[in-house]
N, C-alpha and C positions, 0 to 999 in steps of 0.2 A: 570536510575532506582535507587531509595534506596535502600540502604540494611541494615538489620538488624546488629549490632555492640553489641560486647557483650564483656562489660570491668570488667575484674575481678579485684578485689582487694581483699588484703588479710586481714584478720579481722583485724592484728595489728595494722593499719592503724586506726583503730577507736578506738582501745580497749589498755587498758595496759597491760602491757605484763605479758602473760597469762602462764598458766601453764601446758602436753597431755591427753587422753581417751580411755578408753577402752568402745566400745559400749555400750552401755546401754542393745541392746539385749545379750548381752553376760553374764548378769545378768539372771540367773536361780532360778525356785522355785520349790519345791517339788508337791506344790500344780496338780491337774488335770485337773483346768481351773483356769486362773488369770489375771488380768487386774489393771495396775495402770495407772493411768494416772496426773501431774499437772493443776489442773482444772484451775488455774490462766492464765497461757499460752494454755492449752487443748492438749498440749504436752504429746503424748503415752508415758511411758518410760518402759512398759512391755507388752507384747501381749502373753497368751499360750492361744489356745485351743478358744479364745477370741468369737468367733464366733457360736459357737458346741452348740446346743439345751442338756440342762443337768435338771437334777431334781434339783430344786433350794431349797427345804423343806421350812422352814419357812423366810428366804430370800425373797418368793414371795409375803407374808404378805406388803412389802414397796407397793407392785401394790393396795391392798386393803388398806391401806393408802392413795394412790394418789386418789384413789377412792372417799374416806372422806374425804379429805384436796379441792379438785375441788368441791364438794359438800358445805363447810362451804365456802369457796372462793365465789363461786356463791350465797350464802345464801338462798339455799335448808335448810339449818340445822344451829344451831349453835354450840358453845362447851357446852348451858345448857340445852340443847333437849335431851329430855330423849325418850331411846329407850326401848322395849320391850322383854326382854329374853325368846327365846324359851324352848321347852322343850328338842329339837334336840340341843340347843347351850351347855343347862347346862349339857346334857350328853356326849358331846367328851370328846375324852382322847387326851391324848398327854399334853403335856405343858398348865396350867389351869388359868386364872382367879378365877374361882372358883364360876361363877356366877349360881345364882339359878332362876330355872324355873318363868317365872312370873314378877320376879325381873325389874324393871326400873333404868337404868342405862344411869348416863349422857356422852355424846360424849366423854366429855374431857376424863372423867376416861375411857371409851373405847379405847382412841386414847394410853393413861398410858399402860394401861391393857394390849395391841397389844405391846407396842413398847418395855416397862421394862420387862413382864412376859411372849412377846411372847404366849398371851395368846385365843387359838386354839376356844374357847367359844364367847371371846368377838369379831373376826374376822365371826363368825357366825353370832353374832347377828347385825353387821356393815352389812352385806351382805344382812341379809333376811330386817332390815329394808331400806336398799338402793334400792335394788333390786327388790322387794317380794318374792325372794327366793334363797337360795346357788348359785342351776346351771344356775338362770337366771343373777345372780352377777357375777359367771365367763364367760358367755359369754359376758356380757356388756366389765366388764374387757378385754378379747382379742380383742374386735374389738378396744379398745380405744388406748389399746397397738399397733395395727398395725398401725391406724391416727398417734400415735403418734411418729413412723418410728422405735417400736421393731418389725424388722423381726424376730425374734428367739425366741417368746414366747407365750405361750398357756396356757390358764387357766382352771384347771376342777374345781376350789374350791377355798374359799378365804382364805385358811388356809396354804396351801404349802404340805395339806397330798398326803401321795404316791398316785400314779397318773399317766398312762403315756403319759396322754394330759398336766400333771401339767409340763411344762417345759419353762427353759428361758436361757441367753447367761448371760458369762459374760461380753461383751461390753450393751449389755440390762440393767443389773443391774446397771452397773456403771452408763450407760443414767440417770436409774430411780433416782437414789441417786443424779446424777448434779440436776435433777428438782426436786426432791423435795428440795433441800438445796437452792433454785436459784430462785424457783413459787413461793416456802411458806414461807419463813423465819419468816411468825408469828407464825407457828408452831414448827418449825424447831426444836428448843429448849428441844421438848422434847424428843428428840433422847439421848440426855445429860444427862436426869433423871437416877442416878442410884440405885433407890431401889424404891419400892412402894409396898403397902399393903391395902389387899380387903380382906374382908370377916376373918379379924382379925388373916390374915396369911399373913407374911413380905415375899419380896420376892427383889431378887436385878438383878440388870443388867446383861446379859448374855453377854452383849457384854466388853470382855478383855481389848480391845483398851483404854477402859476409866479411867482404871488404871496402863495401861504400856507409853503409848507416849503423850505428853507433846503435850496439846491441842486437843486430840481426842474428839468427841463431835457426834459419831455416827458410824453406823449404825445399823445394824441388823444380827445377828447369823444365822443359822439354821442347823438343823443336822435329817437325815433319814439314815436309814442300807444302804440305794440304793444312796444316794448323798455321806456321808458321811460328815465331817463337812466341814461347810461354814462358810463366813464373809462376810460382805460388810461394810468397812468401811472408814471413811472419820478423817483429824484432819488439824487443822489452824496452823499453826505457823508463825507470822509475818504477813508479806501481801500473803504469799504464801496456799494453799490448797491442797492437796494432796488426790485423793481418788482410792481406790482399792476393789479389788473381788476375792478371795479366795476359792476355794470348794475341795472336794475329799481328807480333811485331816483326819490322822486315828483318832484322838484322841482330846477332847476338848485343851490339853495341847499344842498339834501340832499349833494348829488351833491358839492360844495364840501366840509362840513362831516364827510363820511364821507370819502371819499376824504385827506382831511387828517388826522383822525384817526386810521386804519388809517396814514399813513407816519410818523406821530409813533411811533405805539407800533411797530411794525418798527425803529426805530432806537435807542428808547430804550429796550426791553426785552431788547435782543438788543444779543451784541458778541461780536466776531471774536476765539479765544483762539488761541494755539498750546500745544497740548495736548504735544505732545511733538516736541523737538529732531532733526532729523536726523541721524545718527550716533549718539545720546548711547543709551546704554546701557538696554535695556526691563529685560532680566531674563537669568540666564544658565540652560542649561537645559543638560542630561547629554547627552554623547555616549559612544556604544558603541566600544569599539575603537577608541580613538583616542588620540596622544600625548598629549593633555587630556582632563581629562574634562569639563570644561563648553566650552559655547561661547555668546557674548552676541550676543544679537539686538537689528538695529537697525532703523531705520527709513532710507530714503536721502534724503527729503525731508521736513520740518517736516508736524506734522498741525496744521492748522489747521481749525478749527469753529466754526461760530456756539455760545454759550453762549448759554444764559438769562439774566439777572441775578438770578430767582427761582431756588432749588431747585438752586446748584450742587454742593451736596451728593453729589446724589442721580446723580451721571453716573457709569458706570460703566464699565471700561475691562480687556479681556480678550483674551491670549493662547492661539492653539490652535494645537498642535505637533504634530507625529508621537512619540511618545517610547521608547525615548529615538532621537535622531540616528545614524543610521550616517558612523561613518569609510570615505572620507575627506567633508572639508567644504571648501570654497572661500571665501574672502570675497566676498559678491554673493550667494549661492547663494539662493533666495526656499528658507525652513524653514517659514512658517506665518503665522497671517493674525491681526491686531490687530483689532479689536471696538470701538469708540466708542459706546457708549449713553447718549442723552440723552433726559429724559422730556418727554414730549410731542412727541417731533420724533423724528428716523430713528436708527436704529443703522448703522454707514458702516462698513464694512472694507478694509484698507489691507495691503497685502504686508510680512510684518518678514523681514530675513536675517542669516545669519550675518555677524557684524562679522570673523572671523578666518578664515584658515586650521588645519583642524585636519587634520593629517596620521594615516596609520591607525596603530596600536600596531606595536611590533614584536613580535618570536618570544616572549620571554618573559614580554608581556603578554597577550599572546592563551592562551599556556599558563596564566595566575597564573587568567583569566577562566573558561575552562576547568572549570579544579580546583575554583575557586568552584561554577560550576555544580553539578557535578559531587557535591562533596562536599553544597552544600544541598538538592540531591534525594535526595544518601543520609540525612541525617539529618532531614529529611522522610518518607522510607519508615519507616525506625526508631520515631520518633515515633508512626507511625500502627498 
């Protein structure tokens, strides 16, 4: 019978010598729902409340985005299609555009209008000309969200007003904000725009991030008496991404100074390693009947992980095999699965295979195997 063999090894063995961690959960925020995560690796490195249906305020405007961005995508519309202002659009309150009744206004500056001014009008009239109406846009919107595998969000409106059907998660936001940064990158860009002006009134970005951390290039704010403030925001530094979700702060100041603090420490506690080389040799392990008797296992692509900069010690790194290998073996062949363990953060497994071909023994090893057998269960019986 085989049995499964499971070879540990300790990280040092691939890595130079590192330096220990304190978990990443042990990273606290004031915030009442929050979510960051490494979009590069997809490595959680905070979870509160992550999951909890919340009032999102104008955060849920990114879904009426995804709305328009899968619309121009499919080329239902383009950015110079010009749409029709209601007279329901030009009259919300909340955060404005400014747009007037009648008015024809093109995608693009709708898409400006939504993302710089947060603007509660131009989300109406994205809706009723999507849709042919608000409540039939946010039920499009939920169903599309649920395909889309947001279980924690419901839409009554395309605007984020109070609502207590208007609700989403923040592992949902963060989802929306990976796809929109990941489906659209032709649009992407204008999450970045910080000021824009309509209707001969300036108006500038509400979102913080774009003037505190080094490489921020999005998301979206929002703030209701019942949510309290929010973020969703994203920033690049290097090869690496960083994106998070914030809500339940008392004050825009808060909401600045948390949301800041959570992408400093995401980038500067954490770094991208490549744990082990593709092709380069894990460890060699026994095969049965075969012109060799070991065969090396590799990897076919580079493992790359986010690291700690605390507690690199402490990463642990293991091998499980069937043992030993039966002859014959293929080079490619998947033999058994690699184990990356990092404290505070996930364990991630990755397919290792035989690096070689190992052809089966011939006639007089199979017999030498045999005799072996053969002989240590007789002098086993003996013994006993």
């Amino acid at each position: 019978m085989r049995a499964k063999n499971r070879f540990g090894i300790w990280a040092a063995l691939f890595l130079a010598p590192l330096v220990a961690i304190t978990p990443a959960s042990a990273f606290e925020t004031i915030a009442r729902a929050a979510m960051v995560i490494d979009q590069t690796t997809g490595t959680v490195l905070l979870a509160k409340n992550e999951n909890k249906s919340m009032p999102p305020a104008s955060m849920s405007k990114l879904m009426t985005l995804n709305m328009l961005f899968e619309a121009l995508q499919d080329g239902r519309v383009t950015l110079d299609t010009k749409f029709t202002v209601s007279a329901k659009a030009s009259k919300k309150g909340g955060s404005r555009m400014f747009l007037r009744d009648g008015e024809r206004v093109t995608v693009e500056n709708l898409i400006k209008g939504i993302i710089v001014l947060s603007g509660n009008d131009a989300c109406i009239v994205v809706a009723e000309n999507l849709g042919g109406s608000e409540e039939d846009f946010a039920r499009i919107m939920t169903a599309r969200a649920k395909k889309l595998g947001m279980k924690n969000s419901t839409f009554a409106n395309a605007t984020g007003w109070p609502d207590p059907n208007q609700r989403m998660s923040a592992a949902d936001l963060v989802f929306l904000a990976n796809r929109l940064i990941t489906r659209f990158p032709e649009f992407y860009g204008y999450f970045g725009v910080k000021s824009f002006s309509w209707a001969d009134i300036d108006q500038n970005n509400r979102n913080p991030l774009l003037h505190l951390v080094e490489g921020a290039d999005g998301l979206k704010t929002g703030h209701t008496e019942e949510a309290g403030y929010g973020l969703v925001g994203s920033a690049k530094q290097g090869d690496r991404r960083v994106l998070l979700m914030i809500t339940g702060l008392n004050s825009a100041a808060e909401r600045a100074r948390e949301g800041e603090r959570l992408m400093n420490w995401a980038f500067r506690q954490f770094s991208q390693e490549t744990l082990i080389k593709a092709q380069k040799k894990i460890l060699d392990v026994p095969v049965w009947l075969g012109q060799k008797d070991k065969v090396a296992l590799v990897t076919h692509s580079d493992i790359d992980t986010l690291v700690p900069y605390e507690g690199r010690d402490d990463i642990k790194i293991s091998v499980t095999y069937d043992e030993p290998l039966n002859a014959p073996i293929k080079a490619g062949d998947k033999v058994g699965v690699l184990s990356v363990e990092i404290p505070g953060l996930t364990t991630t497994d990755y397919p290792v295979f035989a690096r070689d071909d190992v052809a089966k023994a011939g006639i007089a090893k199979k017999f030498r195997a045999a005799f072996d057998i053969a002989f240590g269960a007789l002098n086993k019986a003996i013994a006993e």
